[in-house]
ZATOR-840033 format. One line per field, with one value per residue (C-alpha): residue number from 1; residue in one letter; chain; x, y negated, z negated. Coordinates in nm, 3 decimals, decimal comma. Example, Ala and Ser with C-alpha at 12.3 -4.5 7.8 and 13.67 -1.06 7.14 Angstrom:
pos = 1|2
code = A|S
unit = A|A
x = 1,230|1,367
y = 0,450|0,106
z = -0,780|-0,714
//
This chain:
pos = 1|2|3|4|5|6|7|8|9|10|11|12|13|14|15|16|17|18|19|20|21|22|23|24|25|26|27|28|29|30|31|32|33|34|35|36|37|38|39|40|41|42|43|44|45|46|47|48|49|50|51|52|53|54|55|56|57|58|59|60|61|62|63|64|65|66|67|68|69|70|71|72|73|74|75|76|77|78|79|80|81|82|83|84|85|86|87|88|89|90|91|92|93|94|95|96|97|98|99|100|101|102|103|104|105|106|107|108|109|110|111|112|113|114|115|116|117|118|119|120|121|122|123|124|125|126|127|128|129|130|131|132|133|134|135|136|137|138|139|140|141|142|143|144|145|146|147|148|149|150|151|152|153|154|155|156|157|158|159|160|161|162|163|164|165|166|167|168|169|170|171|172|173|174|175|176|177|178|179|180|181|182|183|184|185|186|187|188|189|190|191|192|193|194|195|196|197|198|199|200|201|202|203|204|205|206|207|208|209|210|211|212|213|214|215|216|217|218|219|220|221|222|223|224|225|226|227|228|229|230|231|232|233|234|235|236|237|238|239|240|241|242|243|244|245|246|247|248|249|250|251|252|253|254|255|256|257|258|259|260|261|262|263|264|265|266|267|268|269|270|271|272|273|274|275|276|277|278|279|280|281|282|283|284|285|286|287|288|289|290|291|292|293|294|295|296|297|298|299|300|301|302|303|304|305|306|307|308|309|310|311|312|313|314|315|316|317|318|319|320|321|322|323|324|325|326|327|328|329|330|331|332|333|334|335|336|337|338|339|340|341|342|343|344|345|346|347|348|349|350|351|352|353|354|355|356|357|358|359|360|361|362|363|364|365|366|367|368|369|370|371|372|373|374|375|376|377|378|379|380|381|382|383|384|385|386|387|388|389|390|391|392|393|394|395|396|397|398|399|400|401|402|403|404|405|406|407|408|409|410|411|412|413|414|415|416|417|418|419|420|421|422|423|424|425|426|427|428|429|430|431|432|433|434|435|436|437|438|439|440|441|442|443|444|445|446|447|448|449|450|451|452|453|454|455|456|457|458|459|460|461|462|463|464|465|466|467|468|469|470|471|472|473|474|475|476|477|478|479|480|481|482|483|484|485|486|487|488|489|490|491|492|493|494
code = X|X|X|X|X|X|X|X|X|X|X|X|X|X|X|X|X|X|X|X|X|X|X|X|X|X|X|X|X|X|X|X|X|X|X|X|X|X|X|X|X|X|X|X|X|X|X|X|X|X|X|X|X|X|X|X|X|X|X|X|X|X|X|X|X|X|X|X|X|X|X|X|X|X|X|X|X|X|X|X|X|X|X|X|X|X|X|X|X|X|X|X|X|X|X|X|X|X|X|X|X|X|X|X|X|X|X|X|X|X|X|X|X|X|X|X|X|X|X|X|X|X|X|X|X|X|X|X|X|X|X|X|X|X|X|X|X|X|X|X|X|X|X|X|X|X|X|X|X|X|X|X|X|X|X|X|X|X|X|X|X|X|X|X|X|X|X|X|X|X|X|X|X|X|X|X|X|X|X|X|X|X|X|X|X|X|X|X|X|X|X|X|X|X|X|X|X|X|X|X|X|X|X|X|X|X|X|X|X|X|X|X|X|X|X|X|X|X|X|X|X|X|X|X|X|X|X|X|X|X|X|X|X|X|X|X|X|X|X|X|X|X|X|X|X|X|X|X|X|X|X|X|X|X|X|X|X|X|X|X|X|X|X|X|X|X|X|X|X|X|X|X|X|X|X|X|X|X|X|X|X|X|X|X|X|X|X|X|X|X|X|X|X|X|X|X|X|X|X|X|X|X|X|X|X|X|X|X|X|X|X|X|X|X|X|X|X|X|X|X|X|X|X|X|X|X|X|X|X|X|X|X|X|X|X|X|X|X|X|X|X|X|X|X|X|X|X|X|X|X|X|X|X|X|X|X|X|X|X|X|X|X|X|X|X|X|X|X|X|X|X|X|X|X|X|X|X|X|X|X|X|X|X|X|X|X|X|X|X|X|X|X|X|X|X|X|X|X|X|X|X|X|X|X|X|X|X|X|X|X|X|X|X|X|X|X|X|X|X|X|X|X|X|X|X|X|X|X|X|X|X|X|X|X|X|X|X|X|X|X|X|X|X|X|X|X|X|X|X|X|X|X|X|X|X|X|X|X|X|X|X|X|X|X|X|X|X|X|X|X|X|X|X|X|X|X|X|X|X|X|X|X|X|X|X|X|X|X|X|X|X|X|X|X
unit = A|A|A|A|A|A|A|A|A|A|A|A|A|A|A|A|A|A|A|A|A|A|A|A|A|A|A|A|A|A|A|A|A|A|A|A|A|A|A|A|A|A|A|A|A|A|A|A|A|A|A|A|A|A|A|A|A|A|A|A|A|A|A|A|A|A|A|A|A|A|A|A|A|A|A|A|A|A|A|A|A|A|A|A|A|A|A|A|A|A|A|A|A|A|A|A|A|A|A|A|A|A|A|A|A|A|A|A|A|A|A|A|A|A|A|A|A|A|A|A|A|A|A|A|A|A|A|A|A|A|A|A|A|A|A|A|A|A|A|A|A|A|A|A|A|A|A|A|A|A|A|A|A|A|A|A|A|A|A|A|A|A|A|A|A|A|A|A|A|A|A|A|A|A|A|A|A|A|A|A|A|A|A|A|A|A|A|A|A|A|A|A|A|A|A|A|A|A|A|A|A|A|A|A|A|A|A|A|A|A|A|A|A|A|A|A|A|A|A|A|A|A|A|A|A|A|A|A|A|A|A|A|A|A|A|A|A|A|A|A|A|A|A|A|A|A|A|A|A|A|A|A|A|A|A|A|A|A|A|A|A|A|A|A|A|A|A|A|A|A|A|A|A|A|A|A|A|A|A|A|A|A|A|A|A|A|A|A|A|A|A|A|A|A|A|A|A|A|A|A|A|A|A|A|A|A|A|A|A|A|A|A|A|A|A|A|A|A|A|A|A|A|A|A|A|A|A|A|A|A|A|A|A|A|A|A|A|A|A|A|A|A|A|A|A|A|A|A|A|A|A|A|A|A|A|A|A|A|A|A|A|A|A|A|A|A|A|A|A|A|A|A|A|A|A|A|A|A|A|A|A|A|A|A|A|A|A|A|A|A|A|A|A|A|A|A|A|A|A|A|A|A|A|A|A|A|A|A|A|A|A|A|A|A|A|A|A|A|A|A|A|A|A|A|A|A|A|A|A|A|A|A|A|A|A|A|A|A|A|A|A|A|A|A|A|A|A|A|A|A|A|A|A|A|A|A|A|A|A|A|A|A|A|A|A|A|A|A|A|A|A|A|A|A|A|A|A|A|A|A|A|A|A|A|A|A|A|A|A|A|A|A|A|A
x = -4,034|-4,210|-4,119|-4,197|-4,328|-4,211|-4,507|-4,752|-4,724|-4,639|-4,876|-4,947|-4,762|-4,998|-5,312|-5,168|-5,136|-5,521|-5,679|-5,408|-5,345|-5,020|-4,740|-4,409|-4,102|-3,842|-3,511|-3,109|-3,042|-3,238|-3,087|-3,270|-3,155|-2,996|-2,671|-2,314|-2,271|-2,624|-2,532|-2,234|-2,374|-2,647|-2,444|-2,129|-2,403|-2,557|-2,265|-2,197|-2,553|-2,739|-3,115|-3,119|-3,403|-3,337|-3,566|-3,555|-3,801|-3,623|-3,388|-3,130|-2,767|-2,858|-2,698|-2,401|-2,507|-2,800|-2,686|-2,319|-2,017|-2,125|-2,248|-1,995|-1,725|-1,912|-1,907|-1,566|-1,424|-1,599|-1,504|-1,172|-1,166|-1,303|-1,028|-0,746|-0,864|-0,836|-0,470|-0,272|-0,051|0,197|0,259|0,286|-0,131|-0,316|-0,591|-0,958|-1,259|-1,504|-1,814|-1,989|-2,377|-2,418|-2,778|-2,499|-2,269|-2,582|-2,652|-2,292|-2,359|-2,665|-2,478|-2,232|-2,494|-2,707|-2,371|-2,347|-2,700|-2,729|-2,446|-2,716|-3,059|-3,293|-3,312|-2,891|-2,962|-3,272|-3,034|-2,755|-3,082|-3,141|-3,567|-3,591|-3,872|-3,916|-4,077|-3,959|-3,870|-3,981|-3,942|-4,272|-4,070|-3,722|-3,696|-3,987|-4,009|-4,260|-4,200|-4,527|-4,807|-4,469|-4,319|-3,987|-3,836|-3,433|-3,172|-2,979|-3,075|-2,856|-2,925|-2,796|-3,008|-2,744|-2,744|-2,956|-2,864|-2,871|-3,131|-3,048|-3,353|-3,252|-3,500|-3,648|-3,558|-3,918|-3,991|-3,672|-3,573|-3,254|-3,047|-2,894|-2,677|-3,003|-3,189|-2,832|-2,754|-3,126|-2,979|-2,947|-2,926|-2,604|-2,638|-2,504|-2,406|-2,416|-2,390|-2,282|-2,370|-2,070|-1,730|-1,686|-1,575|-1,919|-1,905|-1,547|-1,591|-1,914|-1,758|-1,497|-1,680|-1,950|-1,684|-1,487|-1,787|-1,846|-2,081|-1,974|-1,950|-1,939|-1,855|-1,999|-1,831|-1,934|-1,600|-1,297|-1,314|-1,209|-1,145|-1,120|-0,900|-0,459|-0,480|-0,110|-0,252|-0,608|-0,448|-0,340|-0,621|-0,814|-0,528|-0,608|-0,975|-0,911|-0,639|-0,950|-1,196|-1,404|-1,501|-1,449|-1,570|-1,470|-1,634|-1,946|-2,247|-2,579|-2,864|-3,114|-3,238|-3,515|-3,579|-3,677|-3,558|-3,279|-3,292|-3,140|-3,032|-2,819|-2,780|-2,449|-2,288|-1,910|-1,654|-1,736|-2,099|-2,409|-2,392|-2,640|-2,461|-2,685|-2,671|-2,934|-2,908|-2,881|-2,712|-2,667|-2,323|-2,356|-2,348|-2,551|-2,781|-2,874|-3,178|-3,360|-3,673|-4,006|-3,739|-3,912|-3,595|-3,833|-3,988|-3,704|-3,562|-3,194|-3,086|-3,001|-2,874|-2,956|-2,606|-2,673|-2,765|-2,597|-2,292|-2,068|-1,702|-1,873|-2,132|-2,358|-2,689|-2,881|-3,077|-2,796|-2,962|-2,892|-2,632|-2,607|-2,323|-2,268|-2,384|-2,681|-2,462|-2,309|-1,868|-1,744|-1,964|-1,779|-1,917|-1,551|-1,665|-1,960|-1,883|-1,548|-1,866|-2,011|-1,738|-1,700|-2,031|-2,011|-1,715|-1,966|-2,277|-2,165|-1,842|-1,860|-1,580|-1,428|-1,415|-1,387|-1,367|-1,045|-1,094|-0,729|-0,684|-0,938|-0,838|-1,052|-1,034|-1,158|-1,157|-1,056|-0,777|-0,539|-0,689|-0,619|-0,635|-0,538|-0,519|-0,418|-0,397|-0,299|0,003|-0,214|-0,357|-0,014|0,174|-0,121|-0,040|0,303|0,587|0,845|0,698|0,841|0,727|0,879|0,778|0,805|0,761|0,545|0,758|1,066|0,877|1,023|0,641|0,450|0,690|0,667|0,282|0,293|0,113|0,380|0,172|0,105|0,311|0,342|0,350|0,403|0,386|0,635|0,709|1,022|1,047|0,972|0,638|0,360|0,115|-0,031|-0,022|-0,151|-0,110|-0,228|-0,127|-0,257|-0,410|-0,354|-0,675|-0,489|-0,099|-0,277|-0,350|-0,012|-0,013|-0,347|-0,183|0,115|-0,040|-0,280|-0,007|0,175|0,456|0,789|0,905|1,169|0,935|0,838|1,173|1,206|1,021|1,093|0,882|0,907|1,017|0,879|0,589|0,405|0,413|0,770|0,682|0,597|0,948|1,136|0,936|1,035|1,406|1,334|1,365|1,737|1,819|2,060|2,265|2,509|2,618|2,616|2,985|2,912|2,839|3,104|3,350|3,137|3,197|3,582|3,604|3,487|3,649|3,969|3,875|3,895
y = -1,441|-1,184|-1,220|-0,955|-1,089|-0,896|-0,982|-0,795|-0,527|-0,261|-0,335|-0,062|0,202|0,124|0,145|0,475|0,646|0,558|0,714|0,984|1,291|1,232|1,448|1,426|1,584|1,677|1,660|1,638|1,308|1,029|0,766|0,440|0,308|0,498|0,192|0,386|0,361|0,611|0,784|0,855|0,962|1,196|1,383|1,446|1,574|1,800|1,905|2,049|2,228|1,950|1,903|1,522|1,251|0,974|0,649|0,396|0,166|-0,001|0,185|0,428|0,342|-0,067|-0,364|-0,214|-0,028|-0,220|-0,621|-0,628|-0,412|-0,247|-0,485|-0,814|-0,543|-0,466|-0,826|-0,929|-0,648|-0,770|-1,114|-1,030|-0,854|-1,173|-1,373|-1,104|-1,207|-1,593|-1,535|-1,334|-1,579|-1,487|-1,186|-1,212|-1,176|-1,420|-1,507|-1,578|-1,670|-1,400|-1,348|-1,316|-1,112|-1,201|-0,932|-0,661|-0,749|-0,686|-0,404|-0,284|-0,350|-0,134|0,107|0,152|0,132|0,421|0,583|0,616|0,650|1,000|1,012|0,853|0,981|1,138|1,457|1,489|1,468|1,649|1,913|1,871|1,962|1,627|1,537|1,171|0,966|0,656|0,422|0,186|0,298|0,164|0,233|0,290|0,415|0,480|0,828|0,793|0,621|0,571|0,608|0,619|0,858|1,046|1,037|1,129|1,225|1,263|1,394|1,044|0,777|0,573|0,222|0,162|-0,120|-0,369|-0,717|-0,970|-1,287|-1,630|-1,832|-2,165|-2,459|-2,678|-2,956|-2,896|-2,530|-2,369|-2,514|-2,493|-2,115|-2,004|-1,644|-1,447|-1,140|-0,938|-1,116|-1,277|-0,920|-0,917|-1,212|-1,138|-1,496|-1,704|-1,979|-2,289|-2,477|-2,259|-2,435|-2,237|-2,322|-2,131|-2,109|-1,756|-1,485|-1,384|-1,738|-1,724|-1,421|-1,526|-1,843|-1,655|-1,396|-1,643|-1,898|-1,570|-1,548|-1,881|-2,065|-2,380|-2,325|-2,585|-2,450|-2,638|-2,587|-2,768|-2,752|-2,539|-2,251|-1,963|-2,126|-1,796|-1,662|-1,762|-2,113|-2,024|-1,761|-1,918|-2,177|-1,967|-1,825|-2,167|-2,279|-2,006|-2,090|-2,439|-2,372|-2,135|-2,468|-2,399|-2,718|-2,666|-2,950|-2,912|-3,109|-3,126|-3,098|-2,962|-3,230|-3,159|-2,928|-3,007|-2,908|-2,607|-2,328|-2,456|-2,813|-2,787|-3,056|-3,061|-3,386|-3,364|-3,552|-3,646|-3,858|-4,078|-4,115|-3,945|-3,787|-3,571|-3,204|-3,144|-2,805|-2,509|-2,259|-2,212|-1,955|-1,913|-1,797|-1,906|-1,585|-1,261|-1,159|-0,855|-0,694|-0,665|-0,754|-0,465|-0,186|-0,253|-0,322|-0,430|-0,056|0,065|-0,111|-0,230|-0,533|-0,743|-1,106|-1,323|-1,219|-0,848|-0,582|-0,578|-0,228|-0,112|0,025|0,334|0,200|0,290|0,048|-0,048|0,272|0,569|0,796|0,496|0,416|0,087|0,072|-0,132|-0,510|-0,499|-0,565|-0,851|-0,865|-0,737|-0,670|-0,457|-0,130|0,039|-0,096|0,067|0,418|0,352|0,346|0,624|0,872|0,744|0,830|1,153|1,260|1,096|1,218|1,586|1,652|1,434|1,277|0,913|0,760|0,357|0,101|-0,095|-0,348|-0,421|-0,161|-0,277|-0,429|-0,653|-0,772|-1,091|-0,977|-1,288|-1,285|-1,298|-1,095|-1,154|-0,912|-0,893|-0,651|-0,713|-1,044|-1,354|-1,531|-1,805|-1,560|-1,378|-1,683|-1,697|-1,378|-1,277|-1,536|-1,493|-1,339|-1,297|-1,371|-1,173|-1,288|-1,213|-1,334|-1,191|-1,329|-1,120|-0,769|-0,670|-0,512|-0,800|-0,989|-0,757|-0,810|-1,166|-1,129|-1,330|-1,522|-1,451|-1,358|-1,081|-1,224|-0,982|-1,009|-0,875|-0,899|-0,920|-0,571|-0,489|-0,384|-0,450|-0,729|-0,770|-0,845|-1,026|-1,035|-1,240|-1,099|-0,826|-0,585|-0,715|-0,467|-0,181|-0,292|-0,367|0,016|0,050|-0,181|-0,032|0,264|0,134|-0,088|0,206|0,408|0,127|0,140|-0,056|-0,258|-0,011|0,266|0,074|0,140|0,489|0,572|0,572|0,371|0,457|0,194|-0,008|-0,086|-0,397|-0,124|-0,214|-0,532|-0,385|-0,230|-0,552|-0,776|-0,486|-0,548|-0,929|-0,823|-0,732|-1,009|-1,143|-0,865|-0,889|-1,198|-1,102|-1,099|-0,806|-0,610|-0,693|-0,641|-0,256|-0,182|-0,291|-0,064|0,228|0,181|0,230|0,593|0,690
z = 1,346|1,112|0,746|0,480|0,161|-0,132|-0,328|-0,091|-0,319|-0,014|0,237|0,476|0,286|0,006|0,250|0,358|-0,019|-0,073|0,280|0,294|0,070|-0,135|-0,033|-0,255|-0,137|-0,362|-0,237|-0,362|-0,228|-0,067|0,156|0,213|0,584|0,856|0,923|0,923|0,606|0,554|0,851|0,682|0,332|0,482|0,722|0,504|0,203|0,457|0,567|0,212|0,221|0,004|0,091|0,251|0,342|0,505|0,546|0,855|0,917|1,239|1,497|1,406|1,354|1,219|1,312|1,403|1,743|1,804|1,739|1,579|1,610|1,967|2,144|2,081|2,141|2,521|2,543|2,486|2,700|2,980|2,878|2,868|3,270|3,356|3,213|3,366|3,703|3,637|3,454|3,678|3,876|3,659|3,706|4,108|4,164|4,342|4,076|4,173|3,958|3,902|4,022|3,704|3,725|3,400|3,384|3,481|3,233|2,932|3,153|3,074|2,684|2,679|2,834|2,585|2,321|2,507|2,521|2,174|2,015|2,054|1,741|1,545|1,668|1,490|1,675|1,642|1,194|1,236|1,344|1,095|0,842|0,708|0,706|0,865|0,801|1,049|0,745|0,505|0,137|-0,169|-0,505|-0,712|-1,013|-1,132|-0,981|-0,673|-0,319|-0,104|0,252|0,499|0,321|0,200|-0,176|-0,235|-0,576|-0,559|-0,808|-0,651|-0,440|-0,217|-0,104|0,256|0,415|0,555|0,570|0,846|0,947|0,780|0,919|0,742|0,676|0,947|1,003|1,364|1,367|1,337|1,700|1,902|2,019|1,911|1,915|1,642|1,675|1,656|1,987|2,153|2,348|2,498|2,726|3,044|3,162|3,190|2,918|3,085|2,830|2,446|2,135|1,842|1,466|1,278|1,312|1,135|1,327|1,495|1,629|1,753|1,923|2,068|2,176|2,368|2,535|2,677|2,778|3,015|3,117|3,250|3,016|2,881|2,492|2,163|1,801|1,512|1,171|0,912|0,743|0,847|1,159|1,059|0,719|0,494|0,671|0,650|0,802|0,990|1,203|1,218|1,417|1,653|1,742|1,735|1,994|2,234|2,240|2,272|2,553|2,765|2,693|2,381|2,198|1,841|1,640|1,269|0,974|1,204|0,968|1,149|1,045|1,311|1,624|1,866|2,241|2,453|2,623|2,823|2,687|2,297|2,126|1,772|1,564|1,374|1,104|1,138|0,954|1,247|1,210|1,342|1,699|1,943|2,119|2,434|2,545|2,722|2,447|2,038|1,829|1,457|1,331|0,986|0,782|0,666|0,384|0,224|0,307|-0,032|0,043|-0,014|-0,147|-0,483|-0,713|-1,022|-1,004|-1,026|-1,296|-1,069|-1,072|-0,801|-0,717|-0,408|-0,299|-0,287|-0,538|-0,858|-0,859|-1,086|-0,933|-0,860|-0,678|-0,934|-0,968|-1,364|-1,242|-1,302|-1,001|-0,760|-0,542|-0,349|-0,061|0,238|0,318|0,065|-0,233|-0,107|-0,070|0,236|0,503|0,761|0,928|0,809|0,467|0,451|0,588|0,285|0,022|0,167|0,112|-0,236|-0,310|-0,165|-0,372|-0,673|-0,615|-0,536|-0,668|-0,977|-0,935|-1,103|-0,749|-0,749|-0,478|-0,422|-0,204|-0,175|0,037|0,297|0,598|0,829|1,237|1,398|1,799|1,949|2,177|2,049|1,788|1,368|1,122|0,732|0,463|0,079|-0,060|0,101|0,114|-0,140|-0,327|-0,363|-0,514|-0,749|-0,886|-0,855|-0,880|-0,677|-0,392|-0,079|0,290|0,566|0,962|1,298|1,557|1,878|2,152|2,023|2,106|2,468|2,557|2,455|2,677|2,936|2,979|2,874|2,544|2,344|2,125|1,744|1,441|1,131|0,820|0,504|0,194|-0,087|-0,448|-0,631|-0,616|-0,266|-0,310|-0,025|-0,162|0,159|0,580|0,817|1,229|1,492|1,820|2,061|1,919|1,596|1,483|1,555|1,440|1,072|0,970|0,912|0,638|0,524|0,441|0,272|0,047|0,012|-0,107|-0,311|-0,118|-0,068|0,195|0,277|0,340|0,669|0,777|0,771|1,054|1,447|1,709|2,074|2,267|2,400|2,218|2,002|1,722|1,671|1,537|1,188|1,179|1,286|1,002|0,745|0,835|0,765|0,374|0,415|0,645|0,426|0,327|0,602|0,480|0,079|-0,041|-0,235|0,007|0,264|-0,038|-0,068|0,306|0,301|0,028|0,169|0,492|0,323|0,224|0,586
//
């Protein structure tokens, strides 16, 4: 694996300003990386008629087309038609086990990729009006970057260059293959048996897709799977995965790798001692950083941690004319996230407006099956803050159309204060990822528990499950003497 050193000064680029004539371009806005998030930033600012560069040094549309969001999506889907044809006794089908070409199933991921790169190509924001350079950017002052023999001055710069994975200092590592997101969907062979270091959610959902698929898969988490997220519905997706044959061993510290292509072996520590996982492939699940590295920070006089770079609630860098958004300054690190950064620095950056992040408001999606998603604080973090809270469920088995197609396990869980106000939700269910964005907008909105009453779902749908947990806060109020004594009353009027 290539590594940049950040001490090289520039390298090429640097080469390229001595034999080449200098050319400076002088532009509105300047947008370092071409992820969503500065996909989003230089289309909406030429949208408004705003002269826009944009720098990539890799492939249009980042990590999320090419090795994240795109790409495990393709996966699970087909993961999940496997497992339809396994599962369907039930429901009066003969089931068989599939056939799996596992080269036609990364055949169908490219697909979807090719599908949608022409969103994010060159030629498409060449045509919006926005001047792409295919080069890395780096700063050589406070208001210049470099970019190929090019030298762009900006009224305001935005920082968009996404996050990479973690590839932690495991003894053995430097001479054993192994995948991360960014080489695992060039596979086009069948792992037999896949051992996963990470039990986030990019290992959980890898674990599941393969395992559809018909490789044997182990998890290694060093402490708790899925452990930020509500340990309730965690568990319910960790029973699922357990139920289709995952291994998931917890508390299973990674001392060791050694072997080849197809004969990997991982020495783990356990409360039990010291054991060896034999398997035929390697990936690492065990996190992201931001890409920092040869943007020249130092020039440019912005400060920046080993976490990401350093933002104010504006997303304003120490350098006033630069913006930082996405994975590169650390926090969240969702594609939704970053294209949410975007628009605040468009509203910024051209209509000078006081727009802040809120990251209460943002909601997030593991894509297991069943899936889990959240938004708002925790039922932990809740109790923390407001005394008193209250914590309203229900269940997924008492929704008629999750019954009706057998996808009865999970639960909604919200949260409200003492005042009926929306602290936060989670769900772990089908299509948990889409059920959540109601409760993205009412906590958005600040709204009350009652709110989520007011409104009419067809029937049947899982949708109804966000109406039936907002009954859950007046539960009791059949039974209150108070207001039996109310009803009586008025019954006697006529």
């Amino acid at each position: 694996m290539q590594k940049h050193n950040p001490k090289d000064g520039g390298g090429d680029n640097a080469a390229l300003s001595i034999s080449k004539p200098r050319e400076t371009i002088e532009t509105d806005l300047c947008v370092i990386g071409a992820g969503s998030g500065g996909l989003s930033v230089a289309a909406a600012a030429a949208a408004f008629g705003r002269p826009v560069v944009l720098l990539e040094k890799h492939k249009m549309g980042g990590d999320c087309l090419n090795y994240g969001c795109v790409p495990s999506k393709a996966l699970l889907a087909a993961g999940k038609r496997a497992q339809a044809m396994r599962t369907s006794k039930p429901f009066g089908i003969a089931p068989v086990e599939p056939d799996v070409d596992f080269a036609a199933v990364n055949d169908h991921v490219r697909s979807v990729i090719a599908a949608i790169e022409p969103n994010d190509s060159v030629e498409r924001f060449t045509g919006l009006g926005v001047k792409v350079i295919e080069a890395a950017g780096e700063f050589v002052d406070k208001d210049t970057v470099r970019a190929g023999e090019h030298f762009i001055k900006a009224r305001r710069f935005v920082i968009a260059t996404g996050s990479s994975p973690v590839v932690p200092p495991i003894p053995g590592l430097d001479e054993t293959p192994y995948f991360t997101n960014e080489t695992l969907f060039d596979n086009r062979e069948r792992p037999g048996h896949l051992i996963i270091v990470g039990g986030g959610p990019i290992g959980m959902e890898m674990a599941q897709a393969h395992r559809r698929l018909g490789a044997k898969v182990t998890v290694l988490e060093g402490q708790k799977a899925l452990g930020k997220d509500d340990p309730e519905l965690a568990g319910v997706v960790l029973d699922a995965l357990r139920g289709e044959g995952v291994t998931i061993r917890e508390g299973a510290m990674v001392q060791r790798v050694s072997g080849a292509s197809g004969e990997i072996k991982v020495e783990i520590k356990t409360g039990a001692g010291t054991e060896t996982v034999e398997g035929t492939h390697l990936l690492l699940a065990v996190g992201r950083k931001p890409n920092l590295d040869g943007l020249g920070l130092e020039a440019a006089g912005i400060k920046y941690q080993k976490s990401g770079i350093d933002v104010d609630a504006g997303l304003v860098t120490s350098n006033r004319k630069v913006y930082a958004i996405g994975d590169c300054i650390g926090g969240l690190q969702f594609t939704h996230v970053a294209n949410y950064h975007a628009g605040i620095v468009i509203r910024r950056a051209l209509f000078w407006m006081p727009a802040k992040v809120d990251n209460g408001t943002i909601p997030w999606t593991t894509y297991t099956d069943p899936e889990m998603a959240h938004v708002g604080l925790t039922e932990a973090e809740a109790q923390q803050k407001h005394p008193g809270i209250k914590v309203l469920r229900w269940a997924m088995h008492e929704n008629d159309r999750a019954q009706a197609q057998l996808t009865t396990e999970g639960v909604v869980k919200v949260i409200v204060d003492k005042r009926g106000r929306i602290l936060g939700a989670s769900i772990v269910g089908e299509n948990a990822g889409e059920l959540i964005q109601m409760w993205s907008l009412a906590i958005s909105q600040k709204m009350k528990i009652k709110a989520m009453m007011g409104w009419i779902s067809p029937y049947p749908t899982l949708s109804e499950v966000n109406k039936r947990v907002a009954y859950r806060a007046y539960a009791t109020a059949p039974a209150n003497t108070m207001v039996r004594k109310v009803i009586g009353w008025l019954a006697k009027l006529g």
